[in-house]
N, CA, C and O of each residue as an XYZ file, in Angstrom:
280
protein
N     -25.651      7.419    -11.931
C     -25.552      7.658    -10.505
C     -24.316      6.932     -9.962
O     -23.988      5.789    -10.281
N     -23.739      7.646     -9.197
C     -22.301      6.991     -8.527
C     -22.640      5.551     -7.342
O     -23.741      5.064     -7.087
N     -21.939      5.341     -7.057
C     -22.271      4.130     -6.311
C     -22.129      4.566     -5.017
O     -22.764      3.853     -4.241
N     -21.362      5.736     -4.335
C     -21.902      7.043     -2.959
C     -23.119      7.258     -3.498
O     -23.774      7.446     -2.473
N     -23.776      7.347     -4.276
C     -25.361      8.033     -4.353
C     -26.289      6.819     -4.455
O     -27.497      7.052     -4.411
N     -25.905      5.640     -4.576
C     -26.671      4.552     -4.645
C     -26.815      3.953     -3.075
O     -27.635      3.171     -2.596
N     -25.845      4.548     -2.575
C     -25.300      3.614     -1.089
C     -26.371      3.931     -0.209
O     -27.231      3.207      0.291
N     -26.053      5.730     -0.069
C     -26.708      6.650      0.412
C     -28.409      6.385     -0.234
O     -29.153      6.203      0.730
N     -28.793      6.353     -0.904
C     -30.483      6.192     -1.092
C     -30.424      4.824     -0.495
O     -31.089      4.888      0.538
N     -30.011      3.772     -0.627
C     -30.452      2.822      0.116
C     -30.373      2.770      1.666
O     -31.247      2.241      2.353
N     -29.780      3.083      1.929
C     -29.646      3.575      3.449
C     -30.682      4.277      4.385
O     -30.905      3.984      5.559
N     -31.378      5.437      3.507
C     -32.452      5.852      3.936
C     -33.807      5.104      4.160
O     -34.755      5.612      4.758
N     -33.807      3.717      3.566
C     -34.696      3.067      3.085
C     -34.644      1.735      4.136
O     -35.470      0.825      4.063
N     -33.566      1.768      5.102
C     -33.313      0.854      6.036
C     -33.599      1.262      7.703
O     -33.500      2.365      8.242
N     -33.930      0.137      8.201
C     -34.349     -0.237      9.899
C     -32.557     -0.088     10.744
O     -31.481     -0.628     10.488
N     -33.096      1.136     12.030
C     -31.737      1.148     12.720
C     -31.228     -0.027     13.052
O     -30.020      0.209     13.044
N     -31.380     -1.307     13.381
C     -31.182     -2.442     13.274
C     -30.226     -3.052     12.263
O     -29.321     -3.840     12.539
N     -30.582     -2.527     10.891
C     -29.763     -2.578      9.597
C     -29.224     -2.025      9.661
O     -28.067     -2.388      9.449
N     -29.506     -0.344     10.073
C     -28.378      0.608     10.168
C     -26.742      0.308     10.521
O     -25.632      0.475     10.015
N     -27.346     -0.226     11.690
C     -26.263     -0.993     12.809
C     -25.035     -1.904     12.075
O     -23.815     -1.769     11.975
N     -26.142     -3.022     11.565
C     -25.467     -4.049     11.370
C     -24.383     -3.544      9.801
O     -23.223     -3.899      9.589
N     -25.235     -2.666      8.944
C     -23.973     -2.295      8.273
C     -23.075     -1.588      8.669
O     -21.959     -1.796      8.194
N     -23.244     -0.549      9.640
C     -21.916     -0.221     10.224
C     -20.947     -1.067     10.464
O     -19.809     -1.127      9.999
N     -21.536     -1.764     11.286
C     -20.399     -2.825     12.170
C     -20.048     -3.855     10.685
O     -19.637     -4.994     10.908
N     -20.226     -3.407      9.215
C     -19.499     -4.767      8.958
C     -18.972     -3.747      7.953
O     -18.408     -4.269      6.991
N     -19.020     -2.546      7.951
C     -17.752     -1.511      7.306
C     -16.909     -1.418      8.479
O     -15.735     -1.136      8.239
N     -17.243     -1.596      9.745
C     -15.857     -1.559     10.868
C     -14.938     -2.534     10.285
O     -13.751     -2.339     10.021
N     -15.757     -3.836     10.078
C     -15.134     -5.155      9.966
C     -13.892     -4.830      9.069
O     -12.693     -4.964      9.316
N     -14.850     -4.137      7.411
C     -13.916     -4.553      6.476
C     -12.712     -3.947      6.635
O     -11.728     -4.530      6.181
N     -12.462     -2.015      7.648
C     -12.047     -1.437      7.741
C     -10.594     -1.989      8.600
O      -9.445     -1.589      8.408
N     -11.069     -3.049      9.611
C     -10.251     -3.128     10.284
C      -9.125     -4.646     10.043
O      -8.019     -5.000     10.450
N      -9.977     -5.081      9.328
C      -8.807     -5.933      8.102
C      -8.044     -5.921      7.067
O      -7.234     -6.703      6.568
N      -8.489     -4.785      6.805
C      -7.338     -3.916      5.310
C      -6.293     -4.157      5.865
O      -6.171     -4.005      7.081
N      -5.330     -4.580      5.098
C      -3.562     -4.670      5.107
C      -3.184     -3.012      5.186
O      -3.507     -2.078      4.452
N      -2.634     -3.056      5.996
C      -1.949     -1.489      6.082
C      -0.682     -1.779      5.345
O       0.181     -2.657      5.348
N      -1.002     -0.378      4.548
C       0.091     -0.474      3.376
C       1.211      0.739      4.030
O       1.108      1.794      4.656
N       2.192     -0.017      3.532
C       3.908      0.874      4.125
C       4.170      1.849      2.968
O       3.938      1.719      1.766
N       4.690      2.814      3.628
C       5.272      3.807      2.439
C       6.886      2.944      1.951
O       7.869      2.608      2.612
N       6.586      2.842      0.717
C       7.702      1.743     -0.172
C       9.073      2.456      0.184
O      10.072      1.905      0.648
N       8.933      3.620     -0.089
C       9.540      4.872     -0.717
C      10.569      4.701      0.446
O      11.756      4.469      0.217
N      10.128      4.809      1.531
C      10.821      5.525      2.901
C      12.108      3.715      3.180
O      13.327      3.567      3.256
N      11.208      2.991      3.223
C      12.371      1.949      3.521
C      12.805      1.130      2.081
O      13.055     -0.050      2.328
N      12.982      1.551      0.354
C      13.798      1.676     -0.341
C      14.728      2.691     -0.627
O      15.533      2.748     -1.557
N      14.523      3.472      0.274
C      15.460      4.577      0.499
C      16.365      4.579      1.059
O      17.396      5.156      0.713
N      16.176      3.803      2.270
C      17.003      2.996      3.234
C      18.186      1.986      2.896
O      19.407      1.916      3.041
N      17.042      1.174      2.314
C      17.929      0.099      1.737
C      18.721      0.531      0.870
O      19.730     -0.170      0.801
N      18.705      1.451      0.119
C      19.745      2.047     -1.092
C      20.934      2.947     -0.519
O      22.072      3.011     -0.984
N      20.432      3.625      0.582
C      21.858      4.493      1.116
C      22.124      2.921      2.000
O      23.339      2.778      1.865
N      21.792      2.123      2.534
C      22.782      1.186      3.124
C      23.520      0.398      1.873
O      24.566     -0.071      2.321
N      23.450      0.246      1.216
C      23.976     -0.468     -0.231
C      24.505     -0.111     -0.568
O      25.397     -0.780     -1.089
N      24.542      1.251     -0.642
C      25.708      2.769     -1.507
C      26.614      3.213     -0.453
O      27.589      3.907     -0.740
N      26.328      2.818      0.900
C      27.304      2.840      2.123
C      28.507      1.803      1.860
O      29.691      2.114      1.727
N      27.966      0.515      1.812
C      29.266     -0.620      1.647
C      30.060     -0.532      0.398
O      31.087     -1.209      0.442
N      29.836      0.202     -0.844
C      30.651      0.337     -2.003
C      31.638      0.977     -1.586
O      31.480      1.957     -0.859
N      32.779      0.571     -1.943
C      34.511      0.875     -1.717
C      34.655      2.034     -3.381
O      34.808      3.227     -3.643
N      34.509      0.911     -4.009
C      34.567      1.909     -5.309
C      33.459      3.080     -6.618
O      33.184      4.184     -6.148
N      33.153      2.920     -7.452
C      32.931      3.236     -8.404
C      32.187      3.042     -8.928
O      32.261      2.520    -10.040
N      30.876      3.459     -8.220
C      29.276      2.787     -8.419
C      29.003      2.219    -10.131
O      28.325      1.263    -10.508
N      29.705      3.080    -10.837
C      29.305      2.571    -12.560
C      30.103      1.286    -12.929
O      29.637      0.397    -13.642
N      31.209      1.268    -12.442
C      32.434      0.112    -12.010
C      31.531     -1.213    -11.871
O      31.484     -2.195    -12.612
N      30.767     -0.904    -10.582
C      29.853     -2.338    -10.056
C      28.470     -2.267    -10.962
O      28.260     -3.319    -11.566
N      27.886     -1.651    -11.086
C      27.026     -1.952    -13.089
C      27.574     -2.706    -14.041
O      27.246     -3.734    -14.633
N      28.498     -1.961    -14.062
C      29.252     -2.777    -15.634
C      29.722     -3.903    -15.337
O      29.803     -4.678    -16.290
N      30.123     -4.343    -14.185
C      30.560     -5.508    -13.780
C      29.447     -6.686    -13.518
O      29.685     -7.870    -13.758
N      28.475     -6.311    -13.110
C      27.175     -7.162    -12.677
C      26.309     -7.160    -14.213
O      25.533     -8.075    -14.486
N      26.561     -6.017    -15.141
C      26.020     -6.921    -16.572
C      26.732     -7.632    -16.736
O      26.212     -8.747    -16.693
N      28.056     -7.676    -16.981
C      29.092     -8.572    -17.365
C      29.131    -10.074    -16.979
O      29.460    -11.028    -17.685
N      28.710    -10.054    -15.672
C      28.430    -11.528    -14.633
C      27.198    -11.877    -15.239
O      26.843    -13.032    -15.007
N      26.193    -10.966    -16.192
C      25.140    -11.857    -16.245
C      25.140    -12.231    -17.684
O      24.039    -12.388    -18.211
N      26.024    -12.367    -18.269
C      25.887    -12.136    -19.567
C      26.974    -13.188    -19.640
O      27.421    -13.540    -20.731
């Protein structure tokens, strides 16, 4: 049995009182979740601003930045 089908039978088995009080503490958990950012949209950003300031020869500045680390 899934743990939606476990939730749900116990639920039926509870006082509106309980009803209640688990609602209000799935509001709770609901409304403390970290809202997650789409990554995508502002590394996208950051990469055309990065590929904006290059003067030269994007493979140029690769080979050069292994070179510095090496």
């Amino acid at each position: 049995m899934e743990v939606t089908d476990l939730t749900y039978a116990e639920i039926k088995d509870i006082s509106v009182s309980e009803y209640l009080s688990g609602f209000q503490y799935i509001h709770i958990i609901k409304a403390n979740r970290p809202k997650i950012k789409k990554k995508r949209e502002h590394a996208y950003e950051g990469i055309c601003s990065a590929l904006s300031r290059l003067t030269g020869n994007l493979t140029d500045y690769i080979i050069q930045a292994r070179e510095e680390r090496i």
